[in-house]
C-alpha positions as CSV (number, residue, x, y, z in Angstrom):
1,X,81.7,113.0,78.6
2,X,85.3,112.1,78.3
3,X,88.5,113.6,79.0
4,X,88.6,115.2,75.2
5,X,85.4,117.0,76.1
6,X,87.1,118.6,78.9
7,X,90.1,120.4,76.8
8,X,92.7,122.0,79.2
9,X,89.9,121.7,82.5
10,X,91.1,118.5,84.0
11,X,95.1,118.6,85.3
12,X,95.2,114.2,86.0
13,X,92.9,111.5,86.2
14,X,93.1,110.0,89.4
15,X,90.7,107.7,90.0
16,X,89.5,105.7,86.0
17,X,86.2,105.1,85.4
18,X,87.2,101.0,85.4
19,X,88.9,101.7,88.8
20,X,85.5,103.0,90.5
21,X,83.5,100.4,88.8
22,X,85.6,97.5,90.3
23,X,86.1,99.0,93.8
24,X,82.3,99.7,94.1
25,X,81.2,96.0,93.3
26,X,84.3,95.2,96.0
27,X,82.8,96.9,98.7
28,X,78.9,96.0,97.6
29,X,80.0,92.7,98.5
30,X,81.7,93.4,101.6
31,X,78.0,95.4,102.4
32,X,76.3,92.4,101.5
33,X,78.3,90.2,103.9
34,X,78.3,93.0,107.0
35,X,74.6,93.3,106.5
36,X,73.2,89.7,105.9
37,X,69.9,89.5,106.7
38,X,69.4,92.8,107.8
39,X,67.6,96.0,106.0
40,X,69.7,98.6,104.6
41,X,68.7,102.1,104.6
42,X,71.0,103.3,102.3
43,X,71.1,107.7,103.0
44,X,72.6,109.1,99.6
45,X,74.3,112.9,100.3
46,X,73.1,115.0,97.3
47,X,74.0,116.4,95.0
48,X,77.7,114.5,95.0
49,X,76.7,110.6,95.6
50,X,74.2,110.7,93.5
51,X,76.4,108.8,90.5
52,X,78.2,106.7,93.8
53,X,74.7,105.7,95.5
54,X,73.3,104.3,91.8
55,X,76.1,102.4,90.7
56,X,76.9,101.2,94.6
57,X,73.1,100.3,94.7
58,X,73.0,98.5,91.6
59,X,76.1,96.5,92.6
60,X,74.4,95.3,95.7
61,X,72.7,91.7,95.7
62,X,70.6,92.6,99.3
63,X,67.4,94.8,98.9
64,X,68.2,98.0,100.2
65,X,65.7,101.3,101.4
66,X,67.3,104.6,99.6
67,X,66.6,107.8,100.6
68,X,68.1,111.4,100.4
69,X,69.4,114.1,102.5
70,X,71.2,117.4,101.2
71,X,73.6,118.7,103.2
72,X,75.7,121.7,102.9
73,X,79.2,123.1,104.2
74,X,80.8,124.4,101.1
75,X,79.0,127.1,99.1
76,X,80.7,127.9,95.9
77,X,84.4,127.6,97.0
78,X,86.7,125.3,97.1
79,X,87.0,124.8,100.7
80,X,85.1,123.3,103.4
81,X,83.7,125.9,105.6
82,X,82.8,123.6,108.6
83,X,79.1,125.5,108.4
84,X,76.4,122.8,108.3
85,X,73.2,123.4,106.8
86,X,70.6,120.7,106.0
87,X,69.0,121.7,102.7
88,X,66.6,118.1,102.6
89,X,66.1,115.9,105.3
90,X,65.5,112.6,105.4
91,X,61.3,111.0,104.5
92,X,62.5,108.1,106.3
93,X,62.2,107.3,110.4
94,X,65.5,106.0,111.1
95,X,64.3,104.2,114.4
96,X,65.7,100.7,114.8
97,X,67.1,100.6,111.3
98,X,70.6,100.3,109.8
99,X,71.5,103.4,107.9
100,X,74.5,103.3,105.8
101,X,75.2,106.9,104.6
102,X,76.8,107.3,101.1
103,X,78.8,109.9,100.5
104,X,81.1,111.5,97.3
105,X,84.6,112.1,99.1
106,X,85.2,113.1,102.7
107,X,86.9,116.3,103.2
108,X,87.9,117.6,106.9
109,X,85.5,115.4,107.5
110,X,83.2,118.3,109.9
111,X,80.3,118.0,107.9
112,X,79.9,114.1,108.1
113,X,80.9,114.1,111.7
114,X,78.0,116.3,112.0
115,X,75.8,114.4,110.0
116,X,76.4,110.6,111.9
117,X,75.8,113.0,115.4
118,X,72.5,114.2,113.8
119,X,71.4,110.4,112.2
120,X,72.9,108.8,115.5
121,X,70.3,111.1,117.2
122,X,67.3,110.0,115.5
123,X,67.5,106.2,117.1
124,X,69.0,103.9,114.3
125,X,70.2,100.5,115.4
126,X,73.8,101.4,113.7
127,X,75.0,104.1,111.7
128,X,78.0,103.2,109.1
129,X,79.4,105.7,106.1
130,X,80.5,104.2,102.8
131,X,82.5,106.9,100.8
132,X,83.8,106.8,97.2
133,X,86.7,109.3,98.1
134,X,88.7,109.9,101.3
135,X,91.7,112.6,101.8
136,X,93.4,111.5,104.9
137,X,95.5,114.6,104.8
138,X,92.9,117.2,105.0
139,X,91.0,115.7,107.8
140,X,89.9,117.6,110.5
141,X,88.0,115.3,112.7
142,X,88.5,111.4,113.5
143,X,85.7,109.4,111.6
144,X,85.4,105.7,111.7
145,X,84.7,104.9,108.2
146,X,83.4,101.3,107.1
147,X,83.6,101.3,103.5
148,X,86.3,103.7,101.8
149,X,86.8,103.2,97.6
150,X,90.2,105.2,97.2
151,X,91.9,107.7,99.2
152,X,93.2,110.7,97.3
153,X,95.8,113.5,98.0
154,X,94.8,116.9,99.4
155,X,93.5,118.9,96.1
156,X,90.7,119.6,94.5
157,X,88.8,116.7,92.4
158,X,85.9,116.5,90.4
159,X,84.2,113.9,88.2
160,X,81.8,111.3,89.2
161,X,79.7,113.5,91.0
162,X,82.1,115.5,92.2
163,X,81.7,119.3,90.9
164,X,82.9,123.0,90.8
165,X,80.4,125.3,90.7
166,X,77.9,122.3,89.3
167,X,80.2,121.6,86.9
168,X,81.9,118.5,85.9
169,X,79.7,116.1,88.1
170,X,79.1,113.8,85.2
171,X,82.6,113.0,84.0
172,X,82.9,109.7,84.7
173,X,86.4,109.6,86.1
174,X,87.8,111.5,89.3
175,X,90.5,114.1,88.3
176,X,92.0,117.5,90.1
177,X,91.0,119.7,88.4
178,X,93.5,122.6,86.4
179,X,94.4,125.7,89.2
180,X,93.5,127.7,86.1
181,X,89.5,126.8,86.4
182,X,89.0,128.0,90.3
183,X,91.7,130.9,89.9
């Protein structure tokens, strides 16, 4: 799918599809270095880092551990409504290992604060987060974030997992999407 496919939906592309290739092999190599030696359990958030934990993966030179959790605080909307409901928990026992959570785009950033609380709880040796996306202006709560690909302004984006009412997760670009789509 490209940005022709997508007629009057997309408003700008923010983030190219060349962009998010590059930055995800930069910070697969920075993981590689922090985590020399060690196992990686790398904790995709679905549905939205599905397209971030396979390329980030495959960009990777250490063997990693994936697994899955599905998380939810949005609904339909375009807001975060701070409501945390786990939808898939993990397979794996997180004791003693080093989980690196994946994750789309951090918001307000309630629903990942609540996520490292819950992993944190479960006796890893170290928790980290590596996001695609960050929007400094919309967050909520103070989260110490490792591994951060771009940081975006405050609107709505989709693309590259990102959606709107499961839409537009496989454009391979991140874009805000047109006010006319969500209105």
């Amino acid at each position: 799918m490209d940005s022709q496919d997508l007629g009057t939906d997309i408003e700008r592309i923010l983030v190219t599809e060349e962009q998010i290739a590059s930055r995800l092999r930069e910070l697969a190599a920075d993981i590689d270095a922090d985590y020399a030696g060690k196992d990686i359990l790398v904790v995709g958030v679905l549905k939205g880092a599905v397209m971030v934990m396979a390329d980030l993966a495959r960009a990777l030179h250490s063997h990693v551990t994936m697994d899955w959790m599905a998380v939810s605080s949005y609904g339909s909307g375009t807001q975060s409504s701070g409501v945390v409901r786990i939808l898939k928990d993990l397979d794996a026992d997180l004791t003693d290992r080093h989980v690196l959570i994946v994750e789309d785009i951090i918001d307000s950033g309630l629903t990942l604060s609540w996520l490292i609380a819950n992993l944190n709880s479960r006796g890893p040796a170290s928790v980290e987060v590596c996001t695609l996306l960050r929007k400094p202006e919309a967050a909520k709560v103070d989260i110490d974030v490792k591994y951060v690909g771009f940081d975006v302004p405050n609107e709505f984006v989709v693309g590259y997992g990102l959606d709107y009412s499961e839409k537009y997760r496989n454009v391979p670009f991140v874009a805000t999407l047109a006010p006319h789509v969500y209105s």
